[in-house]
C-alpha positions, 0 to 999 in steps of 0.5 A: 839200588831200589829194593823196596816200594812203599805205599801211602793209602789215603789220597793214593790207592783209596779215594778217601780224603773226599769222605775224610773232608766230607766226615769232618765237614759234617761235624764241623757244621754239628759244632757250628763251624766251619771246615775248610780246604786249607783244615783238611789239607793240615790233617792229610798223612798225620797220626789219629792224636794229631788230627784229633787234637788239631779237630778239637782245637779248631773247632773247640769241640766240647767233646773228648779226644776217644769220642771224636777219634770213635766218631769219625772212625766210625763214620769213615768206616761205614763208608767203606761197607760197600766197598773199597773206593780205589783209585784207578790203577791203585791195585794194579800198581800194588799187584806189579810192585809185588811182584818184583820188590818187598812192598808196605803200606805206611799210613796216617790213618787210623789202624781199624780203617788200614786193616779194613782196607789190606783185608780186602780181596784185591790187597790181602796178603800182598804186604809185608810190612804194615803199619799206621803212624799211630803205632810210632808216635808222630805222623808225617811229615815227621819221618818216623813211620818210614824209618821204621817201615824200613826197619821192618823190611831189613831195607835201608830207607835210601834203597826205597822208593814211597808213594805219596799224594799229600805235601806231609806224605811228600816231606816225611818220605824225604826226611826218611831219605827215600825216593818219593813219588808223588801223585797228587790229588788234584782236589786237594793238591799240595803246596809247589815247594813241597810237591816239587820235592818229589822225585816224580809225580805222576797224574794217576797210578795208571803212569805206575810201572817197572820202567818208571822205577827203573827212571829213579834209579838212574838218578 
């Protein structure tokens, strides 16, 4: 039985992997690399130490972790400063599954960006459970910042459904044994064998609703 919604945030309620793909692309080419789709799609949904680490590698930075973790936060955050670039749907979704279930948020993104955007005025105050991948060790598609949203909640993982747009996102809400839907960007669209795991996708969160959660129950 469907007790609890949780909500991914880069790529599902906030358009931010455009700016993610733009900020890493600008550094790249600082570097004299180059940052491809396929780098970007590597990244989506893991914790800050695993991407920052995977940036250094791949484009053999002669920076240390904190200075790119400092940078790129940094330049992600200037771009919220005039405003939040929410998708369609995304606080109307928030708002209906408040309203009916507990609701979280479980990200990969780092947690002064997750704080930046669950303090805006649309979102305050609707979540219960908070948390960033960075405070459980490893990212998705690692299931641990589900398991311990749930633990959180006092909910079993198998009576929650999550909301994801990236294959790690898709496969770490599985691997926690939850429910998934998926609403994949179409920029950056996950590879078939993970989407298809998903127990619904769905093109935007505009097609979110208490009838579609009541479809997975069913199942």
């Amino acid at each position: 039985m469907l007790q609890a919604v949780i909500f991914d945030m880069d790529g599902l309620l906030i358009d931010s992997e455009s700016v993610w793909d733009s900020v890493r692309q600008a550094m790249a080419a600082e570097a004299g690399q180059d940052w491809t789709t396929d780098d970007h799609k590597a990244v989506m949904g893991v914790s800050t130490q695993e991407w920052v680490d995977y940036m250094i590698n791949r484009l053999e930075l002669a920076l240390t972790p904190q200075q790119v973790e400092d940078q790129v936060v940094a330049r992600m955050m200037a771009s919220y400063q005039n405003g939040i670039p929410y998708f369609p749907g995304a606080v109307e979704a928030v708002h209906l599954a408040a309203k009916h279930f507990p609701i979280a948020l479980a990200s990969g993104s780092h947690r002064s960006l997750i704080d930046t955007v669950t303090a805006d005025a649309a979102l305050q105050g609707r979540f219960q459970v908070i948390l960033s991948a960075d405070e459980v060790g490893a990212g998705k598609p690692s299931p641990d910042v589900y398991l311990e949203t749930a633990k959180r909640l006092g909910i079993k993982p198998e009576d929650c459904v999550c909301l994801e747009d990236s294959g790690n996102g898709i496969l770490a809400g599985k691997r926690a044994g939850m429910k998934v839907i998926a609403v994949p960007d179409s920029r950056f669209m996950p590879a078939a064998e993970k989407l298809n795991q998903a127990d619904l996708i769905l093109e935007s969160l505009t097609d979110f609703s208490l009838a579609l959660l009541d479809r997975l129950t069913e199942r």
